[in-house]
C-alpha positions as protocol buffer text, in pm:
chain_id: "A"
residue {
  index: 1
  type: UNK
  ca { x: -12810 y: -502 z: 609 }
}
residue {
  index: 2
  type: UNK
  ca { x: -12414 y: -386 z: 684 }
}
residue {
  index: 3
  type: UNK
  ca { x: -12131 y: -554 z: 722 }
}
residue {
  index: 4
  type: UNK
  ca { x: -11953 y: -501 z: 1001 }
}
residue {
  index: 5
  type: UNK
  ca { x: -11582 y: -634 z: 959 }
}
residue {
  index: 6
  type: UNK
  ca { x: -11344 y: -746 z: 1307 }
}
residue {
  index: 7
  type: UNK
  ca { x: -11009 y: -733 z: 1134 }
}
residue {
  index: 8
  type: UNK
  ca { x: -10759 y: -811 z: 1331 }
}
residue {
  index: 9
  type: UNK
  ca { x: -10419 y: -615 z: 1303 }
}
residue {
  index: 10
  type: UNK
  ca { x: -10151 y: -812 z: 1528 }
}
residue {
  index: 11
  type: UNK
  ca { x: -10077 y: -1181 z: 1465 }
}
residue {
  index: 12
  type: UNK
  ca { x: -9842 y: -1197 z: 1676 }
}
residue {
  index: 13
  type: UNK
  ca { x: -10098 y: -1184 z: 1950 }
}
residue {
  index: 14
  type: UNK
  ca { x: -10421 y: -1266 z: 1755 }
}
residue {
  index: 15
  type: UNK
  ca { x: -10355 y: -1603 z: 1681 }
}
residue {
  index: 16
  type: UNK
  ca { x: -10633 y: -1819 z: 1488 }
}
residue {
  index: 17
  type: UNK
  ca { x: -10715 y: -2002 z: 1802 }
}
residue {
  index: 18
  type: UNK
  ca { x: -10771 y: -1651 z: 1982 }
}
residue {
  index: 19
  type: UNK
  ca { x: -10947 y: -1523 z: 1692 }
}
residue {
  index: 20
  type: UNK
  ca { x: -11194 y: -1849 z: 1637 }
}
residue {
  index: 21
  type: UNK
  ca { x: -11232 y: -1849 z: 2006 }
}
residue {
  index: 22
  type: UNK
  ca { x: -11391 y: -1503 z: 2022 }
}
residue {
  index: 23
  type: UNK
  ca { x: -11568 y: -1548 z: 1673 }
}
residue {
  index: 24
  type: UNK
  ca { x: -11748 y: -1841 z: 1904 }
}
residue {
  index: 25
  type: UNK
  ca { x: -11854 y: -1629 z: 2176 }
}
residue {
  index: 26
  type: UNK
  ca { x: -12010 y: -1370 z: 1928 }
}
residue {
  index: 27
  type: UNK
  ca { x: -12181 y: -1616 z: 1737 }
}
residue {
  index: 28
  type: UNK
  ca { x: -12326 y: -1849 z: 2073 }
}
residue {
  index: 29
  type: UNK
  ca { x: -12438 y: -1396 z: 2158 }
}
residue {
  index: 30
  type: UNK
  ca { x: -12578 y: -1367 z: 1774 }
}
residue {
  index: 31
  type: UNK
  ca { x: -12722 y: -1645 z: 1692 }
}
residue {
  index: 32
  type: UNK
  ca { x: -13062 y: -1651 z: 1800 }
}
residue {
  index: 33
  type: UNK
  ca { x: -13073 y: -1269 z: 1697 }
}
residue {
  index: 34
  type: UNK
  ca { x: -13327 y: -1207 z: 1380 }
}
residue {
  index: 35
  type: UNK
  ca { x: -13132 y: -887 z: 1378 }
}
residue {
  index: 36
  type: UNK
  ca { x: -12754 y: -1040 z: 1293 }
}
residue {
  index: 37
  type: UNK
  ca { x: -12660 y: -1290 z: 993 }
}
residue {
  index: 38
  type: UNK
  ca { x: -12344 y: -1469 z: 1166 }
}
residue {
  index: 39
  type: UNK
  ca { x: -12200 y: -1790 z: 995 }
}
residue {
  index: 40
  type: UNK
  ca { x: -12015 y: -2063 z: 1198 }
}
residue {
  index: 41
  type: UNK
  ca { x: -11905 y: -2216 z: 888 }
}
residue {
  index: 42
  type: UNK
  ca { x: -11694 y: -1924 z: 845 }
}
residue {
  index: 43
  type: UNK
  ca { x: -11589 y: -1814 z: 1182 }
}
residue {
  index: 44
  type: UNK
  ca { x: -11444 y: -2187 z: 1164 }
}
residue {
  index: 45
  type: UNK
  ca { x: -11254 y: -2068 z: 857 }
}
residue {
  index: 46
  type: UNK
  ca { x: -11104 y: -1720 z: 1031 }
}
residue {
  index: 47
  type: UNK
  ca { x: -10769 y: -1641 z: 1016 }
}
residue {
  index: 48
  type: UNK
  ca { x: -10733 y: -1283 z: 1020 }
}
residue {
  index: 49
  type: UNK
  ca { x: -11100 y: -1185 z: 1034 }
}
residue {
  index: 50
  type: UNK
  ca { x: -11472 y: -1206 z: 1146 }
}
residue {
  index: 51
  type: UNK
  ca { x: -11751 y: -1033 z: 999 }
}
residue {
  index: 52
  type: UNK
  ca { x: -12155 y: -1036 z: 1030 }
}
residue {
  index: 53
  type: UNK
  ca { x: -12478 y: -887 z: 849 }
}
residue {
  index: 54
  type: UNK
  ca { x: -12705 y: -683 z: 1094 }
}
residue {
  index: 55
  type: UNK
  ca { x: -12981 y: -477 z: 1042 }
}
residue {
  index: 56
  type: UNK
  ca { x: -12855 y: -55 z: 1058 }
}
residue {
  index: 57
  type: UNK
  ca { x: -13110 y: 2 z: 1329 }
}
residue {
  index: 58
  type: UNK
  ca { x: -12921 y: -305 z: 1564 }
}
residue {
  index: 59
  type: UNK
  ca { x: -12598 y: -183 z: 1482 }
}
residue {
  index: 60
  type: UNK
  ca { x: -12493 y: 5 z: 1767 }
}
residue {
  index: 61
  type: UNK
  ca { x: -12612 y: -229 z: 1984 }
}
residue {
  index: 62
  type: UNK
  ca { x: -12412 y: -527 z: 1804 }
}
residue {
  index: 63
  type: UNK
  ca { x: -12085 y: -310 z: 1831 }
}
residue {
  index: 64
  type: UNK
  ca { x: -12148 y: -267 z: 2199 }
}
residue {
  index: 65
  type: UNK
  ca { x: -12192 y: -640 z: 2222 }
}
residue {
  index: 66
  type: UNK
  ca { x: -11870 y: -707 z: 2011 }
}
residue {
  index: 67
  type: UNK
  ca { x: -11624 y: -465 z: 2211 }
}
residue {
  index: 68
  type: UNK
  ca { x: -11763 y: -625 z: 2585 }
}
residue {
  index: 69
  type: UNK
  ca { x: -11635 y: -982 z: 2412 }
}
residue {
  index: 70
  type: UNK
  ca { x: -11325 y: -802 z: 2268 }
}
residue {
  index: 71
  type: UNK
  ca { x: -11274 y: -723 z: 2649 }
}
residue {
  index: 72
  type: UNK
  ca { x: -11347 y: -1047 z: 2826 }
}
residue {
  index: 73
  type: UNK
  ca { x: -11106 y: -1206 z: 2531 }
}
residue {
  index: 74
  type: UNK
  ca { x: -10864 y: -916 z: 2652 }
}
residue {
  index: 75
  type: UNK
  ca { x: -10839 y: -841 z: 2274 }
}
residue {
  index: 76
  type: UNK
  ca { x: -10982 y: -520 z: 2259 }
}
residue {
  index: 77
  type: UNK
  ca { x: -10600 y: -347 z: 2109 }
}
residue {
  index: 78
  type: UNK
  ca { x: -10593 y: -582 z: 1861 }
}
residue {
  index: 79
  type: UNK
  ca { x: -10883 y: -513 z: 1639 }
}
residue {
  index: 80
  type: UNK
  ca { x: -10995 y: -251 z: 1320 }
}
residue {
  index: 81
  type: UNK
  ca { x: -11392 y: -299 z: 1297 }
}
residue {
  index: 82
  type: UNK
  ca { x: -11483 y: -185 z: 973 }
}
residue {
  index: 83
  type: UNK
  ca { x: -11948 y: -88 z: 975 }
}
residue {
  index: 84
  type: UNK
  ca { x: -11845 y: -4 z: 595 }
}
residue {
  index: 85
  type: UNK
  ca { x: -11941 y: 362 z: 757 }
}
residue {
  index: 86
  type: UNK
  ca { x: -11755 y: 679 z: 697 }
}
């Protein structure tokens, strides 16, 4: 499995409640998904960052799902994402 990594860069307009927020949507979109390893416990915990496990064959289609919530959370600026990739 990766890790993929949502890091985000400005706190000034990613505050935790933004951040946790999001982190909520992606998990309520992962969980169910034998595909993604997403933890509540630590998307409750989030201050500067969110990451997940998913398989390398899902990825794509998890980073597609992450950048349509970055845009309907009108956060998509805001983030690094980090697949550990290079």
């Amino acid at each position: 499995m990766k890790e993929v990594r949502i890091c985000f860069i400005d706190p000034d307009k990613s505050t935790i409640h933004r951040i946790r927020n999001f982190g909520e949507d992606l998990w309520r979109r992962f969980r169910d998904n034998k595909h993604v390893e997403i933890d509540l416990k630590e998307i409750d915990r989030a201050k500067d960052d969110i990451a997940y496990f998913v398989h390398a064959r899902f990825l794509r289609r998890s980073l597609s799902e992450v950048h349509r919530l970055l845009k309907v959370h009108f956060m998509e600026s805001e983030v690094v994402i980090d697949t550990g990739s290079t």
